[in-house]
N, CA, C and O of each residue as an XYZ file, in Angstrom:
636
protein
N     224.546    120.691     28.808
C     225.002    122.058     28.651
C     225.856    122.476     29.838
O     227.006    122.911     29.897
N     224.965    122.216     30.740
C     226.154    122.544     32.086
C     227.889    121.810     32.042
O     228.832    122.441     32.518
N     228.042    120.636     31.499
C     228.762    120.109     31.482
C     229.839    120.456     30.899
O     230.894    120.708     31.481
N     229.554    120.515     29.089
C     229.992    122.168     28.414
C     230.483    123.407     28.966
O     231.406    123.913     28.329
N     230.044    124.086     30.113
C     230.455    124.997     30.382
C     231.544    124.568     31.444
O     232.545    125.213     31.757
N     231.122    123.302     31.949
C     232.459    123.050     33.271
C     233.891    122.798     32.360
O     235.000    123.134     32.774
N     233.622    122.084     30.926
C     234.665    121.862     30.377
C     235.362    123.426     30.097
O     236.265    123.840     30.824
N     235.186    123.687     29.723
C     235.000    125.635     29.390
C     236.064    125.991     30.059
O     237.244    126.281     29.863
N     235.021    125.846     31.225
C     235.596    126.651     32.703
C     237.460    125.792     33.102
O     238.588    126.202     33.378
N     236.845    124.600     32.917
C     238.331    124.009     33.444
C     239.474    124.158     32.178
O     240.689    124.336     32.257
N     238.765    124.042     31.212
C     240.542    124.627     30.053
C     240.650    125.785     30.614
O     241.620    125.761     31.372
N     239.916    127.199     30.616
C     240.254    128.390     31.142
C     241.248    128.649     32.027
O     242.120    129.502     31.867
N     241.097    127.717     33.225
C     241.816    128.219     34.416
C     242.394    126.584     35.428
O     242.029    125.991     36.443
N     243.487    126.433     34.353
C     244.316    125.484     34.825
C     245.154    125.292     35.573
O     245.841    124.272     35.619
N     245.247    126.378     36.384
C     245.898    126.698     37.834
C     244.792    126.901     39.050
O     245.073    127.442     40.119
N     243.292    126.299     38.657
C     242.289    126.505     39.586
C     242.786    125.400     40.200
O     243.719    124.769     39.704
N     241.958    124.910     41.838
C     242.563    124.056     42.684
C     241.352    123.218     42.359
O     241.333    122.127     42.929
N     240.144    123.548     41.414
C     239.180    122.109     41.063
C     239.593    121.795     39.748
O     238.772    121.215     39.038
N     240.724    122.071     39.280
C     241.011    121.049     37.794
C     241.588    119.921     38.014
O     242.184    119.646     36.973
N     241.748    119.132     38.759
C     241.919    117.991     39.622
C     241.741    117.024     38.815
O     240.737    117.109     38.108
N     242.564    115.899     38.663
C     242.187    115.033     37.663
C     240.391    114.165     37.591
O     239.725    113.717     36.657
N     240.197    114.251     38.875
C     238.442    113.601     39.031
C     237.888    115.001     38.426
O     237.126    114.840     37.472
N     238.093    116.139     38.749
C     237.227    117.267     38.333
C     236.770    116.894     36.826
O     235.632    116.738     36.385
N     238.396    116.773     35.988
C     237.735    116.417     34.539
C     237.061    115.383     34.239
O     236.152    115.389     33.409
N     237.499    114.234     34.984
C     236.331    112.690     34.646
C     235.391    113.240     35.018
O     234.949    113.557     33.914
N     234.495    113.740     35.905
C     233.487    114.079     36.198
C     232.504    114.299     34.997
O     231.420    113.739     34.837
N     233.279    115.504     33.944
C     232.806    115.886     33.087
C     232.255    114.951     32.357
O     231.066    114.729     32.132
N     233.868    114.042     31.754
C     233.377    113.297     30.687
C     232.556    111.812     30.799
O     233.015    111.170     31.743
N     231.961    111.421     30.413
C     230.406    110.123     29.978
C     230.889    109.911     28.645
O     231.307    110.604     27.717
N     230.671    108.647     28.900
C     230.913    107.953     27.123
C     229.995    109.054     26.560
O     230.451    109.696     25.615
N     228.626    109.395     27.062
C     227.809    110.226     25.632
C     227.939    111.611     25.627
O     227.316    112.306     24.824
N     228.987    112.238     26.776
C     229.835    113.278     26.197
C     230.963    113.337     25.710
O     231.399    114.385     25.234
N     231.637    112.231     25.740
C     232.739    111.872     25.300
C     232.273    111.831     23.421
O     232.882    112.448     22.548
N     231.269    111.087     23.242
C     230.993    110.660     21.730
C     230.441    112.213     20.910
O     230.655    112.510     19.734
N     229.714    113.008     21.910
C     228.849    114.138     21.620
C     230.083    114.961     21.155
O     230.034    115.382     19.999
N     231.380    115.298     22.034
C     232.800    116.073     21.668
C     233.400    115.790     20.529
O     234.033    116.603     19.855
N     233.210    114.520     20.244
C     233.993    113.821     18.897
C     233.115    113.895     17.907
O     233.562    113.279     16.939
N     232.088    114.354     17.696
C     231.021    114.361     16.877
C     231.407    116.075     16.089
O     231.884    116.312     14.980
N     230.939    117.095     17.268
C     231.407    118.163     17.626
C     232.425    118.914     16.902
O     232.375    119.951     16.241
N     233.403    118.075     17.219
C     234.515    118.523     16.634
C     235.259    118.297     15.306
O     236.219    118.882     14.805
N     234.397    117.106     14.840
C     234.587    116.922     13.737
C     233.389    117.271     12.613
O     233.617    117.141     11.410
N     232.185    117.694     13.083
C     231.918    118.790     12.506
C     232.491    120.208     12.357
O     232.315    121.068     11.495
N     233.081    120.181     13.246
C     233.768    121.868     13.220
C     235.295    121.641     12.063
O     235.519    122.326     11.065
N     235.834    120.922     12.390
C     237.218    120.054     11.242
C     236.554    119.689     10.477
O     237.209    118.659     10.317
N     235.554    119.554      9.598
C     235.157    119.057      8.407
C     235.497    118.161      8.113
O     236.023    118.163      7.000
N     235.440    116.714      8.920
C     235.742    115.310      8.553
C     234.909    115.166      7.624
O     233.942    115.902      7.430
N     235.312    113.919      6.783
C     234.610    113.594      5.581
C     235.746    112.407      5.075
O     236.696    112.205      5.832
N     235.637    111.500      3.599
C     236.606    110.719      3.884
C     237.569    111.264      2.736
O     237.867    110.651      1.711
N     237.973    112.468      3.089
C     238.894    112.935      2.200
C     240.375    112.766      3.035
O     240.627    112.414      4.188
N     240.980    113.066      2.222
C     242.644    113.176      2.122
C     243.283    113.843      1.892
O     243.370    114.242      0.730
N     243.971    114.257      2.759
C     244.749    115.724      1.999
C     246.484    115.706      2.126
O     247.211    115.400      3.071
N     246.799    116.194      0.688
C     248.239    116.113      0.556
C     248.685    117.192      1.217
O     249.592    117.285      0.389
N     248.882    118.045      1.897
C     249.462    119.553      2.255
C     250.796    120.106      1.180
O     251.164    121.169      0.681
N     251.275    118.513      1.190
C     252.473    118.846      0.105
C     251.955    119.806     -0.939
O     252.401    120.952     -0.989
N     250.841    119.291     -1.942
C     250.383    119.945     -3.003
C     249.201    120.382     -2.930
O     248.721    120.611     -4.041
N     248.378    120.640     -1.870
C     247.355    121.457     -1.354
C     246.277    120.392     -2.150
O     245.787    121.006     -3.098
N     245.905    119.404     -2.094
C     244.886    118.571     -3.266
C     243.787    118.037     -2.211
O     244.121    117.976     -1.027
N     242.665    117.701     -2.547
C     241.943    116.825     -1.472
C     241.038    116.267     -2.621
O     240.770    116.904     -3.640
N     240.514    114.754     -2.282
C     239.696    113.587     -2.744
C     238.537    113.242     -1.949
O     238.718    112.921     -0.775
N     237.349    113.267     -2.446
C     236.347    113.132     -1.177
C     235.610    111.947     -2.284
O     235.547    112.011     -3.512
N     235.168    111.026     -1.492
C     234.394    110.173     -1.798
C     232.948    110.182     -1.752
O     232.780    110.801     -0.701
N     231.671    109.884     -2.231
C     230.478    109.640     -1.488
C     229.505    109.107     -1.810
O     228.679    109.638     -2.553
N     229.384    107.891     -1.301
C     229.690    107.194      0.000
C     230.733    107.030      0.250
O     231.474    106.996     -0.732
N     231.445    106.826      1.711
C     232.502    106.271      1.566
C     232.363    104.508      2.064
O     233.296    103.710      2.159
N     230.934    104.258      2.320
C     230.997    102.907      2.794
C     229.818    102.268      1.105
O     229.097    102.917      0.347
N     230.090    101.106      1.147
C     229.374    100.264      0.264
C     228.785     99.474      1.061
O     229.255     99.719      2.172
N     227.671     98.288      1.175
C     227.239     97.380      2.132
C     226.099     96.593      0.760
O     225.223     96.963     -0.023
N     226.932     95.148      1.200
C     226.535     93.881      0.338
C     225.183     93.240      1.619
O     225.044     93.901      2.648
N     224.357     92.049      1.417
C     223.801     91.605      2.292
C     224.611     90.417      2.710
O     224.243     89.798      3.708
N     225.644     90.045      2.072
C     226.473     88.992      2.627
C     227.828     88.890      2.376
O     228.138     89.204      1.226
N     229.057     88.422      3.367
C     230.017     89.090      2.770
C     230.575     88.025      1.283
O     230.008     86.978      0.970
N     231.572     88.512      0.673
C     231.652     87.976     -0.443
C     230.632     88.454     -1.893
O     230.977     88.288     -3.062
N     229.558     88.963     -1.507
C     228.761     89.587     -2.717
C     229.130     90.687     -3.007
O     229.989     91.243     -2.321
N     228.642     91.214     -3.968
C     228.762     92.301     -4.673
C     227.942     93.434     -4.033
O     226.736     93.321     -3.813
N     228.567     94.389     -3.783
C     227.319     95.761     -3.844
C     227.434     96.684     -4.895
O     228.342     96.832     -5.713
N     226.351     97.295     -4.743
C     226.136     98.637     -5.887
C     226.126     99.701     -5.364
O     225.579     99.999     -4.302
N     226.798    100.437     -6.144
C     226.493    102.074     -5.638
C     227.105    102.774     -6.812
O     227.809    102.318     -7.713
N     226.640    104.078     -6.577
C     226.750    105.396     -7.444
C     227.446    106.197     -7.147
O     227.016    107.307     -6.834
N     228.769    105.898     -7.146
C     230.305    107.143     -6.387
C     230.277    107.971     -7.155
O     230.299    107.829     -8.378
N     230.219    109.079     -6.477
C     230.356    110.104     -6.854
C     231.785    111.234     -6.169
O     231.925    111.637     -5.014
N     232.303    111.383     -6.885
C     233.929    111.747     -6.506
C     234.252    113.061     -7.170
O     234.155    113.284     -8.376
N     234.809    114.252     -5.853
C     234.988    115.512     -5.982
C     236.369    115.556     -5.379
O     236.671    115.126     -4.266
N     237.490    116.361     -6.606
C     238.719    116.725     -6.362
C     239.219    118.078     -6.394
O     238.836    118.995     -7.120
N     240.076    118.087     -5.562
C     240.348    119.603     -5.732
C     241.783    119.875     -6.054
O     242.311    119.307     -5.099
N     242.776    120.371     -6.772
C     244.113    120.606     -6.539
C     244.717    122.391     -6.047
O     243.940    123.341     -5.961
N     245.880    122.464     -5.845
C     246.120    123.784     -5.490
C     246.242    124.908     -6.816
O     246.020    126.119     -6.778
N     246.675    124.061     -7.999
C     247.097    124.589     -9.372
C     246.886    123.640    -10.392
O     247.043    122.419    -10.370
N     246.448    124.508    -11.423
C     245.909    123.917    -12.512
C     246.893    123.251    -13.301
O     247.845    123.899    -13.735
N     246.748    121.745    -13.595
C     247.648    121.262    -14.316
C     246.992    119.931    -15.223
O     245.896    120.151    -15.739
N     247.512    118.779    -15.408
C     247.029    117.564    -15.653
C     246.741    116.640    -14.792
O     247.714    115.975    -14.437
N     245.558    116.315    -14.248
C     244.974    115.216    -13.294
C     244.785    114.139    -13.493
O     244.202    114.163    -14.577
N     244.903    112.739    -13.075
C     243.930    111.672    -13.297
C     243.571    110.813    -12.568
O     244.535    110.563    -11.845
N     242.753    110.196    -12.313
C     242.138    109.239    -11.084
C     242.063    108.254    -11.345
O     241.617    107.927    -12.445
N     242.588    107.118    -10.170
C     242.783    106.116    -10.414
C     242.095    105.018     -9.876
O     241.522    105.619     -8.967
N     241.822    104.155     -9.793
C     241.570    102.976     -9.236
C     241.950    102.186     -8.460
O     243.133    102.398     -8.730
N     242.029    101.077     -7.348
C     242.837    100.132     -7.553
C     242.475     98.866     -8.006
O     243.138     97.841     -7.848
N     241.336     98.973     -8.610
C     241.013     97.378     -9.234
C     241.235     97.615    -10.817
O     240.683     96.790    -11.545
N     242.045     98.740    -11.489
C     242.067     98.755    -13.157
C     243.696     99.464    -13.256
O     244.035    100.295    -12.413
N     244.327     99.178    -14.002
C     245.516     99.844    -14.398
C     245.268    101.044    -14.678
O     245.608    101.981    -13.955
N     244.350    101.218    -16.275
C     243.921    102.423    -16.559
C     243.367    103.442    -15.681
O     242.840    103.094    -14.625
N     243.432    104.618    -16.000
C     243.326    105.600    -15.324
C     241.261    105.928    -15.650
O     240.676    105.953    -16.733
N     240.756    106.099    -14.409
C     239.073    106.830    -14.427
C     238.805    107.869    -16.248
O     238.468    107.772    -17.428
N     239.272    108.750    -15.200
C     239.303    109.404    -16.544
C     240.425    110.873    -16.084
O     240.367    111.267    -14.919
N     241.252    111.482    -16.945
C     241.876    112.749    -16.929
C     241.364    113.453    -16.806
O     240.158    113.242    -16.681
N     241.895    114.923    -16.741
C     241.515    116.576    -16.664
C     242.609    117.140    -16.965
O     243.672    116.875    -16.403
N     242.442    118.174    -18.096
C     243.777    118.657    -18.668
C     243.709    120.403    -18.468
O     242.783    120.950    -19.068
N     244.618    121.270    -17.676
C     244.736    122.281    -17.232
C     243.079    122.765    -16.611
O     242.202    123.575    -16.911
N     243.328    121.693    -15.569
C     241.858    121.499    -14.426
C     242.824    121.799    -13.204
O     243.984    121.391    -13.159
N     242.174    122.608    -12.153
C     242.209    122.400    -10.530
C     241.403    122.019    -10.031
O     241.343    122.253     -8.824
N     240.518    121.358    -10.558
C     239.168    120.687    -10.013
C     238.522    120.002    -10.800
O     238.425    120.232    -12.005
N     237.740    118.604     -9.883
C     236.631    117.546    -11.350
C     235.708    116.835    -10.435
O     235.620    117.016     -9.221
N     235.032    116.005    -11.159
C     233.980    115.535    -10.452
C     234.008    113.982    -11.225
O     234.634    113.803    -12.270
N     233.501    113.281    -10.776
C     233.456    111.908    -11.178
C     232.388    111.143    -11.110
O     232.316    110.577    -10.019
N     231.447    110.873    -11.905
C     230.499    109.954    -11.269
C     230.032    108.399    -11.917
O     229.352    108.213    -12.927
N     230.595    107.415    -11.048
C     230.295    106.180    -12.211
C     229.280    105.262    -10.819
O     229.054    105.474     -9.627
N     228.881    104.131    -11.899
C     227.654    103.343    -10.600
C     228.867    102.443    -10.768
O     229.533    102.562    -11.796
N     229.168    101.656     -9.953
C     229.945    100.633     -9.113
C     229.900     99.394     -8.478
O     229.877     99.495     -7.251
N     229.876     97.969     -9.027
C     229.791     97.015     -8.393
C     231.353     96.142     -8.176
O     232.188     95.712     -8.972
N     231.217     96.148     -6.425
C     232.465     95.710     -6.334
C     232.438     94.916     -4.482
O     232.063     95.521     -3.478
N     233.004     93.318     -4.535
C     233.182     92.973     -3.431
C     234.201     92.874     -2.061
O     234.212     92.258     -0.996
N     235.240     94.100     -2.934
C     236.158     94.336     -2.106
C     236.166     95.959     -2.202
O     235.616     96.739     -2.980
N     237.023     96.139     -1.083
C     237.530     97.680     -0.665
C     238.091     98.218     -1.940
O     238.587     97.350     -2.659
N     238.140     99.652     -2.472
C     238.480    100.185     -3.777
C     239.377    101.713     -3.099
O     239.089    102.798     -2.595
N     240.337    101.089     -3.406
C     241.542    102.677     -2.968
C     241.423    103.553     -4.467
O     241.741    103.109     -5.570
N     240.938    104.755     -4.204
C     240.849    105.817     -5.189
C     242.136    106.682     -4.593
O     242.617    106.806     -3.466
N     242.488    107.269     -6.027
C     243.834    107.948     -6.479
C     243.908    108.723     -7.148
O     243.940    108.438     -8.345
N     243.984    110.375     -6.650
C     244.187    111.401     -7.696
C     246.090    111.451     -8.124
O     247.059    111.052     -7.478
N     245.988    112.104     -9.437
C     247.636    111.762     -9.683
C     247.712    112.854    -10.910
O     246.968    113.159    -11.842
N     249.205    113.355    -10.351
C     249.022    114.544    -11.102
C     250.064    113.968    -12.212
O     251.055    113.255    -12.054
N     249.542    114.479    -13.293
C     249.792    113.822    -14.530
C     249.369    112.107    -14.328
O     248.240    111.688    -14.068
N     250.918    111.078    -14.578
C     250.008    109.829    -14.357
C     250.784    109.335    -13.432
O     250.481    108.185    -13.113
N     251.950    109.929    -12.722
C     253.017    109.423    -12.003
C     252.713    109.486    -10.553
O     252.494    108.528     -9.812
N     252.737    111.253    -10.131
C     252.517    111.259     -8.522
C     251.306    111.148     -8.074
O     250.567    111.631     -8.932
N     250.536    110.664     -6.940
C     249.927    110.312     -6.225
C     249.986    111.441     -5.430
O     251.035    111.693     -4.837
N     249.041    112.144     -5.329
C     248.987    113.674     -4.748
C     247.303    113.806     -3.484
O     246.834    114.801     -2.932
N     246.816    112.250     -3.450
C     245.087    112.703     -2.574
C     244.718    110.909     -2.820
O     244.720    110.246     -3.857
N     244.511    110.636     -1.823
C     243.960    109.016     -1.985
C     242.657    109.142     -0.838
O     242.588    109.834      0.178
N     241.825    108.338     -1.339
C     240.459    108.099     -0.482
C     239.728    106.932     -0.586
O     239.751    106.534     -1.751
N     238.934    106.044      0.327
C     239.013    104.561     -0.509
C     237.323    104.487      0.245
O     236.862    104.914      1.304
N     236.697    103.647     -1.022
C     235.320    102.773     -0.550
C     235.534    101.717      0.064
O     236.263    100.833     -0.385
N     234.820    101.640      1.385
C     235.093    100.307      2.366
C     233.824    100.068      2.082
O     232.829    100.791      2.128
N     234.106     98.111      1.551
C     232.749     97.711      1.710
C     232.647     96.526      2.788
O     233.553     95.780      3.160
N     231.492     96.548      3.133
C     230.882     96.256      4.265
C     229.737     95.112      4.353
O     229.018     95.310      3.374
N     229.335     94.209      4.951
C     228.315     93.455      4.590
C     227.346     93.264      6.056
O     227.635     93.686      7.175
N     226.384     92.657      5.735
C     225.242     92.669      6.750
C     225.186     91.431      7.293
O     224.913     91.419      8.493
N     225.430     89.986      6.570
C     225.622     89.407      7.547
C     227.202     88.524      6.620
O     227.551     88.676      5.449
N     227.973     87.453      7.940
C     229.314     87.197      7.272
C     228.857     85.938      6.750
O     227.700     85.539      6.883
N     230.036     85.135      5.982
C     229.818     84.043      5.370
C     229.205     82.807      6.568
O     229.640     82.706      7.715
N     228.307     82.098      6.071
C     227.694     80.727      7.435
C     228.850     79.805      7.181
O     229.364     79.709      6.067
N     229.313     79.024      8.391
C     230.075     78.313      8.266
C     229.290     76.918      8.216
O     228.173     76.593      8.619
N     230.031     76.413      7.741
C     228.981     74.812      7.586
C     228.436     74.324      9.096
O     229.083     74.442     10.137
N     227.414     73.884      8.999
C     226.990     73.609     10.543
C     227.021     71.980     10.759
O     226.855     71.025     10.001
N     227.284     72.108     12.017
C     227.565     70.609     12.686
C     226.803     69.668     12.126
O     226.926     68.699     11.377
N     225.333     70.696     13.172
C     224.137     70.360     13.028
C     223.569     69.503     11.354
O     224.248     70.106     10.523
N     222.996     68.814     10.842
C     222.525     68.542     10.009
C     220.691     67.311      9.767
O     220.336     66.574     10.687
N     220.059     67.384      8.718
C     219.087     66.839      9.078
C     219.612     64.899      9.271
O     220.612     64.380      8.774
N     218.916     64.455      9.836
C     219.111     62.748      9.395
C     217.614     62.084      9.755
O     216.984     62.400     10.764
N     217.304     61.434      9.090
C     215.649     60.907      9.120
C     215.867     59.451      9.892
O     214.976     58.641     10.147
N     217.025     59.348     10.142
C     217.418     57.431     10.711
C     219.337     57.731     11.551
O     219.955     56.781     12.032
């Protein structure tokens, strides 16, 4: 907390003679350093959305991570996917492992999506207004627990 307030204090008054470049390291510690970035992106509403500003749209994923027990397998999960646009028109969401489109929304500014999911690679999701522009992208990273074993040197021999 004290630390907090020195940061405070030193944006305030940047013509003080202790804003000194050590004054600010002082402050920061990797676990205030991580605690600020935490912080602040609670306050910015990180999440793994995307936002077009062009057309005011955002795509949120959730989860945005998948995790197999090995890489190369499959995981499962239950995405569940919330869109928003600025104006009501024709929507549709896309994939990148299917041509076809998720499913549409016809004079929608908003939808929801929910399918269960098995998949061993990364999946880029795509809102698109009508079926052309690409207006909000957000993607499932999948992840695994342990990586592929490489063949080992080592082997048994009885002789």
């Amino acid at each position: 907390m004290q630390n907090l307030k020195r940061i405070f204090y030193l944006a305030r008054h940047p013509a003080d003679s202790r804003t000194s470049l050590s004054a600010w390291l002082s402050v920061f510690s990797y676990a205030n350093f991580t605690a600020l970035v935490v912080w602040l992106g609670l306050l910015f509403g990180v999440s793994g959305t995307v936002q077009s500003a062009e057309h005011e749209a955002w795509l949120d994923i959730k989860p945005q991570t998948c995790v197999s027990v090995h890489q190369g397998q499959m995981c499962y999960v239950q995405l569940i996917i919330h869109w928003q646009a600025g104006q009501s028109g024709e929507y549709c969401l896309f994939s990148s492992n299917q041509v076809t489109a998720l499913q549409c929304w016809q004079s929608a500014s908003q939808g929801n999506f929910v399918q269960d999911i098995a998949t061993a690679e990364s999946l880029q999701f795509s809102l698109k207004k009508g079926q052309a522009m690409t207006i909000a992208e957000a993607e499932l990273k999948v992840s695994w627990v342990y990586t592929k074993k490489q063949k080992s040197s080592l082997s048994w021999r009885l002789f």
